[in-house]
DSSP file (Angstrom, degrees, kcal/mol; ACC not computed):
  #  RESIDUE AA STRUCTURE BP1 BP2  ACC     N-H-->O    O-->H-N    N-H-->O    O-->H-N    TCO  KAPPA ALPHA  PHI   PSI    X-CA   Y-CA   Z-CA
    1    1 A X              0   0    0      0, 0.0     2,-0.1     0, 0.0    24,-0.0   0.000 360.0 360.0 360.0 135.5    0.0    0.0    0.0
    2    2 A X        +     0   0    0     14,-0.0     2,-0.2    18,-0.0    24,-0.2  -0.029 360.0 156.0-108.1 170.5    1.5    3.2   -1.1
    3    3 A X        -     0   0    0     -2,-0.1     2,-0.2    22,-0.1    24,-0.2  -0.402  27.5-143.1 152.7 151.2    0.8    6.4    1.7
    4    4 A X  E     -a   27   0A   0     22,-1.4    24,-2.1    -2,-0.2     2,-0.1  -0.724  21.8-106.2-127.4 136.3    2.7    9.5    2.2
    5    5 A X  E >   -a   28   0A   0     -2,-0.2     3,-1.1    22,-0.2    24,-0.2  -0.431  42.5 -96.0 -96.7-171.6    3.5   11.5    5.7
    6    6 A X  T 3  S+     0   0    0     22,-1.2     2,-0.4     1,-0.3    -1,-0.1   0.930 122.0  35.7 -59.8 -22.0    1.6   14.9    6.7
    7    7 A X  T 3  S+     0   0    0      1,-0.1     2,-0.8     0, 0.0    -1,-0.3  -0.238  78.5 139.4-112.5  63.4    4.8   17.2    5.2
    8    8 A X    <   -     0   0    0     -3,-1.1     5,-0.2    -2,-0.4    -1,-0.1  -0.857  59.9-105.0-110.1 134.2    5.8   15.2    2.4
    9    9 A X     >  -     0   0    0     -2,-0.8     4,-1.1     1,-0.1    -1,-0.1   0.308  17.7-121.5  -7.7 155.0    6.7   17.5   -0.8
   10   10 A X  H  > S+     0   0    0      2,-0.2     4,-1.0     3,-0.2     5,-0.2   0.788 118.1  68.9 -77.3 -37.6    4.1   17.8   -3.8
   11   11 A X  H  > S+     0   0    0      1,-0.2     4,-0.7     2,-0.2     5,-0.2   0.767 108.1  30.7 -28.1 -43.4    7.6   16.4   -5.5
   12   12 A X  H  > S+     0   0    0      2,-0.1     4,-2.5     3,-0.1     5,-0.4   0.795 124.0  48.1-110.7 -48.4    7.3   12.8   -3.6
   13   13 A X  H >X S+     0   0    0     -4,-1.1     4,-1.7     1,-0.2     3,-0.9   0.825 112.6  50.0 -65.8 -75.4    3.0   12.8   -3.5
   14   14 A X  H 3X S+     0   0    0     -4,-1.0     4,-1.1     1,-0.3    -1,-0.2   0.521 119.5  33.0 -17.7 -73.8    2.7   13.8   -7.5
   15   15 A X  H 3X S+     0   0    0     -4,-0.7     4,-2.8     1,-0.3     5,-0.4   0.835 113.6  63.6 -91.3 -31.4    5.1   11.1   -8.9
   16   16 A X  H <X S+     0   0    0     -4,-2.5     4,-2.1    -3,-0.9    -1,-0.3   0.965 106.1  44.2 -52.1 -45.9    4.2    8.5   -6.2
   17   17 A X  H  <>S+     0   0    0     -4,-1.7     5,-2.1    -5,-0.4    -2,-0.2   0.757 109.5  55.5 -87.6   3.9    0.7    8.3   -7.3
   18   18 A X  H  <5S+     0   0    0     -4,-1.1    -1,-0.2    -5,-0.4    -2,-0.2   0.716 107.0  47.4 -69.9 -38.2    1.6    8.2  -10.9
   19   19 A X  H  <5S+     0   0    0     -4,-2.8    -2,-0.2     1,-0.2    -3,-0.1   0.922 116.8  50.1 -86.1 -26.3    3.9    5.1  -10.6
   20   20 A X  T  <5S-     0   0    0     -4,-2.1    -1,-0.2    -5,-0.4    -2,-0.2   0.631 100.4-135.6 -65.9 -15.3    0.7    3.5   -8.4
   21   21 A X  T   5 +     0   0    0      1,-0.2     2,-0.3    -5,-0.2    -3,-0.2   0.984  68.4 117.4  54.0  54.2   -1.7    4.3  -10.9
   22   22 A X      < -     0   0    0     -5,-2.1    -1,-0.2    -6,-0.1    -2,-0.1  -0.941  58.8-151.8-147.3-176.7   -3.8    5.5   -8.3
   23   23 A X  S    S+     0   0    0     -2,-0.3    17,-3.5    -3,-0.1     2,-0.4   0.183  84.6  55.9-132.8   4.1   -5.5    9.8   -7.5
   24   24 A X  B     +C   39   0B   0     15,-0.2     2,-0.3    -7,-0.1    15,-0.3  -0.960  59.3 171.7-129.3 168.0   -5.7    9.2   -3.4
   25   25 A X        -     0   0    0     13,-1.2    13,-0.4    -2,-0.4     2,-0.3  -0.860  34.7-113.7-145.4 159.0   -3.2    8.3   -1.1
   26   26 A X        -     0   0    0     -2,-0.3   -22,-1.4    11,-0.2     2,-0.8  -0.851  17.9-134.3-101.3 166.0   -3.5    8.3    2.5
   27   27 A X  E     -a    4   0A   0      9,-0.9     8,-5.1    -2,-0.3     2,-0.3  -0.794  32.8-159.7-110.1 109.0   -1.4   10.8    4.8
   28   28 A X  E     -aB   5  34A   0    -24,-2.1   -22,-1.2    -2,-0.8     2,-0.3  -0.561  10.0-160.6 -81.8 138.9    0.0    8.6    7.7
   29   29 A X        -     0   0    0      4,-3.4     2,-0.2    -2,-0.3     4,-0.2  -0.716  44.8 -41.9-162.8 131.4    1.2    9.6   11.0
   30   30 A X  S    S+     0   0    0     -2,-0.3     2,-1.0     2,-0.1    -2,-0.0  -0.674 132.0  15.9  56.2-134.2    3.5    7.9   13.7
   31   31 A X  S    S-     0   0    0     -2,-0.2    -1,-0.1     1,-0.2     3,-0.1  -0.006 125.8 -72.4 -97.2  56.8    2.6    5.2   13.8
   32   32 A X  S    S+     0   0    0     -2,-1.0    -1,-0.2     1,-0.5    -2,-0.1  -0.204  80.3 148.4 130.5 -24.8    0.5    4.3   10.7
   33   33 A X        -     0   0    0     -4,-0.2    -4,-3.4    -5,-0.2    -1,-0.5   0.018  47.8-132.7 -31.2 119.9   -2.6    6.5   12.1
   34   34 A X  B     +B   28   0A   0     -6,-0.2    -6,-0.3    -3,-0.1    -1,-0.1  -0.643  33.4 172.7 -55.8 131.7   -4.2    7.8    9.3
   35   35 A X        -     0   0    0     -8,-5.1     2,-0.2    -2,-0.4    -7,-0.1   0.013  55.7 -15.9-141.9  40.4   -4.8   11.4    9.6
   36   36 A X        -     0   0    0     -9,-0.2    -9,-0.9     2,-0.0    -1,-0.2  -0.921  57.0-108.7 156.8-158.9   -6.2   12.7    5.8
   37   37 A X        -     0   0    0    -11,-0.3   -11,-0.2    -2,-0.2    -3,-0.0  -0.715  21.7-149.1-154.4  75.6   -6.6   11.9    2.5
   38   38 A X        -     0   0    0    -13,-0.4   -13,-1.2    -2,-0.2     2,-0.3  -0.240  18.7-147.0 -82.8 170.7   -4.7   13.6   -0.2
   39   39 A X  B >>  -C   24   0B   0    -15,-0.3     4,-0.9     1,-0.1     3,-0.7  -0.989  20.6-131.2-100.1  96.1   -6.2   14.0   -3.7
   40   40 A X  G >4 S+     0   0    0    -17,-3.5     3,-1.0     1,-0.3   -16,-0.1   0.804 112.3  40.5 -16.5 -56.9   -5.2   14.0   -7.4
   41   41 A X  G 34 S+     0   0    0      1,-0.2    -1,-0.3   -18,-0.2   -17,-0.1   0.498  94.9  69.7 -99.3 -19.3   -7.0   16.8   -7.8
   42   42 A X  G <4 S+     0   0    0     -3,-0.7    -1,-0.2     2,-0.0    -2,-0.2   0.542  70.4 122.6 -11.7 -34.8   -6.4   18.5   -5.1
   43   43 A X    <<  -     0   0    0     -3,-1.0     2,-0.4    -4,-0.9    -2,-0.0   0.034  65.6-125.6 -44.5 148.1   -2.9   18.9   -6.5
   44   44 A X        -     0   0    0      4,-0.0     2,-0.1     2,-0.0    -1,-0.1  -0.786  21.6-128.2 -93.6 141.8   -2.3   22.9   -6.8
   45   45 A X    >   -     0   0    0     -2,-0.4     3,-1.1     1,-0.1     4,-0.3  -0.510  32.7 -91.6-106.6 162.0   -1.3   24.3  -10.2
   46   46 A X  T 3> S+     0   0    0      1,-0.3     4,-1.1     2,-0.2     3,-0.1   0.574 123.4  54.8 -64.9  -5.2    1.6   26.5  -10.7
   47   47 A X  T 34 S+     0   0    0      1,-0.2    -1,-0.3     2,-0.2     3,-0.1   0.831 101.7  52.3 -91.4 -36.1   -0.4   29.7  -10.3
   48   48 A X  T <4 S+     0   0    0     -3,-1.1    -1,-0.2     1,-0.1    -2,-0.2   0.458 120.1  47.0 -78.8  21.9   -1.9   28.8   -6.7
   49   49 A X  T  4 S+     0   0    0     -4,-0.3    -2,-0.2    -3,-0.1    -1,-0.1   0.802  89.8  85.2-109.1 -31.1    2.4   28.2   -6.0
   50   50 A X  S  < S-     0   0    0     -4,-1.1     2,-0.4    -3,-0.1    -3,-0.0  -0.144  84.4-118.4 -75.7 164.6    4.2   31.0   -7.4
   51   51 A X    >   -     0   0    0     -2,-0.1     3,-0.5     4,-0.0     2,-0.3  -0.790  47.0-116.9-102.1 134.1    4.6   34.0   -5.4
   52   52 A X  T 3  S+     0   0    0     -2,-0.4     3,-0.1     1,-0.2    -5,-0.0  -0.858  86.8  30.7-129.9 173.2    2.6   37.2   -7.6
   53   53 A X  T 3  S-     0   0    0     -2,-0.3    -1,-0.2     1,-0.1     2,-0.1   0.643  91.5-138.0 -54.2 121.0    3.6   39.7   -8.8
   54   54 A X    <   -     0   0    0     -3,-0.5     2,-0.7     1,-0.1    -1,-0.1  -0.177  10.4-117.9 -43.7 128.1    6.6   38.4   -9.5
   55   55 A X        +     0   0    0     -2,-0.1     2,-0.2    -3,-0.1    -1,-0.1  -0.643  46.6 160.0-107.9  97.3    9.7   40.6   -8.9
   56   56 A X        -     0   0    0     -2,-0.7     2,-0.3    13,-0.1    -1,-0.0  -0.573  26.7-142.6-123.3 159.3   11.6   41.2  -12.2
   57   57 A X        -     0   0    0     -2,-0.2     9,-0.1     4,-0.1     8,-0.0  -0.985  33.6 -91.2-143.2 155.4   14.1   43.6  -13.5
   58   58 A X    >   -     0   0    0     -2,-0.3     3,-1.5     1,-0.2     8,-0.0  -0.049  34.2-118.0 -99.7 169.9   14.6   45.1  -16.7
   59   59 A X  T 3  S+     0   0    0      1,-0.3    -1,-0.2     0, 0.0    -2,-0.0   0.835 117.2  46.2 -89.3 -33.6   17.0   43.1  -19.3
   60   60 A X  T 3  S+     0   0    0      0, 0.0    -1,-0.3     0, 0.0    -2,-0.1   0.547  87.3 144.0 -97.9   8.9   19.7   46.4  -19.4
   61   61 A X    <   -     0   0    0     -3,-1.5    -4,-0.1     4,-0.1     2,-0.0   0.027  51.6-131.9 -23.0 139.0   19.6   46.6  -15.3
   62   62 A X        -     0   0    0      1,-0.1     4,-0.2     0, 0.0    -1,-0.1   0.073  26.6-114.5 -77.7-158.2   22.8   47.5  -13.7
   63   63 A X  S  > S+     0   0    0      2,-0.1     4,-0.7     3,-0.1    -1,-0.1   0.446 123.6  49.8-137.9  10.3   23.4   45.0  -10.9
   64   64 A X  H  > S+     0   0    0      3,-0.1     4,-2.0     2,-0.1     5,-0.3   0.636 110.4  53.3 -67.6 -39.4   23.1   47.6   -8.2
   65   65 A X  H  > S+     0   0    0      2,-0.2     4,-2.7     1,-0.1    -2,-0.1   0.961 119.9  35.7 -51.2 -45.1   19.8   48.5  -10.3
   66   66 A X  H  > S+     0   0    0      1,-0.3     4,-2.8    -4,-0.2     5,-0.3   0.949 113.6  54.6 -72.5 -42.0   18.9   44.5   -9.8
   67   67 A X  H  X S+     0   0    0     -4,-0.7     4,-1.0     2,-0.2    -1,-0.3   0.860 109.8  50.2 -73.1 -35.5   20.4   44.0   -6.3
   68   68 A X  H  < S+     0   0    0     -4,-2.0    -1,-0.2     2,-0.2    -2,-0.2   0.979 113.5  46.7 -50.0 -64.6   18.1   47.0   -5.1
   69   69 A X  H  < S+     0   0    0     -4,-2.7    -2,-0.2    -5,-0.3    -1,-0.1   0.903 113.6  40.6 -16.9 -85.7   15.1   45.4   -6.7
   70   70 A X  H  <        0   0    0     -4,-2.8    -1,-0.2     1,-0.3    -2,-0.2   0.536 360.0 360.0 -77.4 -11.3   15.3   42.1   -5.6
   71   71 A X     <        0   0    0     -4,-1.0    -1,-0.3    -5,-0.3    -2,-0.1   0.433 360.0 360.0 -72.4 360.0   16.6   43.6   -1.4
């Protein structure tokens, strides 16, 4: 049986249920307690992940212009 613990990475759940062929896992803790349910579809898409607006600088930036920016 395949299952996952409360903090593990979308990295580890994502590809674990792809190589199971399966869209739930359960989220284990200590010792075997189930404590949730994760979801395929649940999964979060790269827009709920990203940090907005995204903090950019322009292509002919100095790199005192960029290091200001990004401080």
């Amino acid at each position: 049986m395949a299952a996952v613990g409360r903090h593990a990475p979308v990295e580890e759940i994502m590809p674990l249920m792809r190589d199971r062929q399966v869209s739930t896992l359960p989220v284990l803790e200590g010792a075997g307690r189930v404590v949730g349910v994760v979801y395929e579809a649940d999964a979060p898409t790269a827009e709920n992940l990203m940090p907005s607006p995204a903090v950019t600088v322009r292509a002919d930036a100095t790199l005192a212009e960029a290091a200001h920016t990004m401080a």
